[in-house]
Backbone as CSV, one residue per row, in Angstrom:
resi,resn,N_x,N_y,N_z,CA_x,CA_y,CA_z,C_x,C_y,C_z
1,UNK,-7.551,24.072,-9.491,-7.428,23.132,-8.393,-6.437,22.023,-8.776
2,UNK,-5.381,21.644,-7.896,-4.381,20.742,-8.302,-5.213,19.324,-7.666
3,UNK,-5.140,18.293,-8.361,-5.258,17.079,-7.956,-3.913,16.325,-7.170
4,UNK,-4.719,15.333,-6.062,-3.280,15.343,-5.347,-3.180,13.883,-6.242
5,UNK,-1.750,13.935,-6.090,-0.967,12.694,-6.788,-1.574,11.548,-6.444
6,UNK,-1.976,10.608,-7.355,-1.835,8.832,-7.415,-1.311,8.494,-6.404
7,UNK,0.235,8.528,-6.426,0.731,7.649,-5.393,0.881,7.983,-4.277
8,UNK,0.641,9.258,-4.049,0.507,9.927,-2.360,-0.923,9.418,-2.006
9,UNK,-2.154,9.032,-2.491,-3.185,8.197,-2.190,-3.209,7.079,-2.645
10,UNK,-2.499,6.378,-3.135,-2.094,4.758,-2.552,-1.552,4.422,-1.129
11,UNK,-0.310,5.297,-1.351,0.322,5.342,-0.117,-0.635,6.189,1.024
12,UNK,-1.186,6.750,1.068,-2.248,6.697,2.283,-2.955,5.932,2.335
13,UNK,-3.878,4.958,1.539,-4.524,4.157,1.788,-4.116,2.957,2.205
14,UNK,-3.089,2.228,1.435,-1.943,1.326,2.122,-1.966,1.546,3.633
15,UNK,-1.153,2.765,3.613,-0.647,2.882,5.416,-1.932,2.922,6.701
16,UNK,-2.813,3.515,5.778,-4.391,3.464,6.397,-4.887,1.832,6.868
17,UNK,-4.900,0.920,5.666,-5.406,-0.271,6.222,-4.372,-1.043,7.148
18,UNK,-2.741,-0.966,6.759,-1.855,-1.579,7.975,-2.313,-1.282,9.139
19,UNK,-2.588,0.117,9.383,-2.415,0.651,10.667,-4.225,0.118,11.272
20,UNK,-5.215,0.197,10.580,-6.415,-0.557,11.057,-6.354,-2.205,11.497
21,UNK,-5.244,-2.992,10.734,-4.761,-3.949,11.237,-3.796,-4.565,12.570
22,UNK,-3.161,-3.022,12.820,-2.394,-3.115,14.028,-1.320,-3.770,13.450
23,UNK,-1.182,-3.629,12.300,0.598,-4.151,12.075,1.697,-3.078,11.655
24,UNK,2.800,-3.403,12.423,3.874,-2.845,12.095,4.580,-2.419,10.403
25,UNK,4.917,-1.718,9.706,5.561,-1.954,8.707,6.279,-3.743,8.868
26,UNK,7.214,-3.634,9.752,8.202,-4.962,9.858,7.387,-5.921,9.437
27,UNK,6.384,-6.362,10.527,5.534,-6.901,10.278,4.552,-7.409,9.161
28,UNK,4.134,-6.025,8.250,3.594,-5.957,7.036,4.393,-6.679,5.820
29,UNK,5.970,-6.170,6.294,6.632,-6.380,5.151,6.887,-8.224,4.807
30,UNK,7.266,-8.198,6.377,7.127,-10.006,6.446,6.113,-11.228,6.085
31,UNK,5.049,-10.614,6.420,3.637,-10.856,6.425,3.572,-10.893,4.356
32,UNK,3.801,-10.068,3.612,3.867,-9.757,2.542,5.197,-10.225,1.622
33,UNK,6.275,-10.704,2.049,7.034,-10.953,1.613,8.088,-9.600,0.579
34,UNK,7.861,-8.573,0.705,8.366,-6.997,0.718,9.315,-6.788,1.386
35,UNK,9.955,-5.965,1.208,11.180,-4.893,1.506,10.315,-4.003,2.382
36,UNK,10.802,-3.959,4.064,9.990,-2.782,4.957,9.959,-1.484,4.227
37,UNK,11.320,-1.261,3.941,11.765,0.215,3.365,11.328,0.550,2.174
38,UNK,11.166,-0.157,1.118,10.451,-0.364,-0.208,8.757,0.059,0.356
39,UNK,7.977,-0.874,1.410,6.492,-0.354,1.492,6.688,1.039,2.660
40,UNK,8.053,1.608,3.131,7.586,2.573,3.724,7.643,3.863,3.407
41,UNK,8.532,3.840,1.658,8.505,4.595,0.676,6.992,4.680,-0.217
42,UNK,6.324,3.360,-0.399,5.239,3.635,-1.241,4.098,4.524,-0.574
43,UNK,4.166,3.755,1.076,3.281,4.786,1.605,3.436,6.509,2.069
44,UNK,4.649,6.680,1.694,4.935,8.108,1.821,5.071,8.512,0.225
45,UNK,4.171,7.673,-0.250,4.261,8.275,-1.816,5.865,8.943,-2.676
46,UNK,6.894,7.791,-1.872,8.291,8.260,-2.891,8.364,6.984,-3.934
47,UNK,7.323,5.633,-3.995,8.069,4.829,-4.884,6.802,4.666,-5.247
48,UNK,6.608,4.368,-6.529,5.300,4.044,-7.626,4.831,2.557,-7.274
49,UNK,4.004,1.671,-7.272,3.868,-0.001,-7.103,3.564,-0.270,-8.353
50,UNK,4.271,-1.290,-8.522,4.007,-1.852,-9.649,3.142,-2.975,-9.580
51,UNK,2.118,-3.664,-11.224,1.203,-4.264,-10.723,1.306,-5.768,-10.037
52,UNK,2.430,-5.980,-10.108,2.327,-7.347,-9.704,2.102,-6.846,-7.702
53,UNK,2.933,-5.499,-7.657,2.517,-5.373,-6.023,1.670,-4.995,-5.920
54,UNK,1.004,-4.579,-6.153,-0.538,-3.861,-5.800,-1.590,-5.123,-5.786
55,UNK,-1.046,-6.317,-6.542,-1.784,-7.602,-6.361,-1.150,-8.523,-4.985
56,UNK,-0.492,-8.346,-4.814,0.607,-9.002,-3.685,0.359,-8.277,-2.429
57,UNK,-0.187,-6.637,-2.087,-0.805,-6.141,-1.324,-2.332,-6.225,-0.873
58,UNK,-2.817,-6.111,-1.976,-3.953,-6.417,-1.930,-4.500,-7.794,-1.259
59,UNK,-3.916,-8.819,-2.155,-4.044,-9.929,-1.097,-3.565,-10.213,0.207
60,UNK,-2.786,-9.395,0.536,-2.568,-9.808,2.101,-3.482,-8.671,2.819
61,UNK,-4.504,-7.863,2.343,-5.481,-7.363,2.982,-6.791,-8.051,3.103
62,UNK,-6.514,-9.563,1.767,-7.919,-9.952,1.976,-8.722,-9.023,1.021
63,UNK,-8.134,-8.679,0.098,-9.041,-7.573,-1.167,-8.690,-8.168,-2.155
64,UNK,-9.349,-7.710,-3.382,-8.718,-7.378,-4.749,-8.420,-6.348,-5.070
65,UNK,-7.223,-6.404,-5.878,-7.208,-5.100,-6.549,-8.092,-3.796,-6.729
66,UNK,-8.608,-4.448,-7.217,-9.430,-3.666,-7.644,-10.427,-2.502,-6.458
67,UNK,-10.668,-3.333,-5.279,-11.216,-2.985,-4.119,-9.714,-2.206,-3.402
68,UNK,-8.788,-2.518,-3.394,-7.634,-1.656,-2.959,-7.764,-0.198,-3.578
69,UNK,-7.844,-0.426,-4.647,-7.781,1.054,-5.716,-9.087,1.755,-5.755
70,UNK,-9.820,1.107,-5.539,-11.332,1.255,-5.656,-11.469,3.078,-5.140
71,UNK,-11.604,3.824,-5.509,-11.917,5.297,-5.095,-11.322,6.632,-5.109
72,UNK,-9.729,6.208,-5.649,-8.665,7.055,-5.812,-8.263,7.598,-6.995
């Protein structure tokens, strides 16, 4: 059984809570201070996050880290 990749389930979970928020990437990215194209690569699992973003995401969900990653 292959395990699916790390960052193809970041990047779904990411794009999962934007979209429960009703925000746009644009939006997200602004909101976050990010590159649209930079978070619309992570959520299609082509760019890795590094930790300072995964803390910088997280907080603009109103999580921690840790609760972002929490299950993957």
């Amino acid at each position: 059984m292959v395990k699916e990749d790390l960052v193809i389930k970041i990047g779904r979970r990411i794009r999962s809570l934007r979209q429960k928020k009703g925000w746009t990437q644009t939006y997200m990215a602004v909101h976050l201070g990010l590159d649209r194209s930079y978070l619309s690569d992570v959520e299609r699992g082509k760019r890795e996050l590094c930790l300072r973003n995964i803390e910088v995401i997280a907080i603009g969900f109103d999580l921690t880290p840790s609760q972002l990653l929490r299950g993957l």
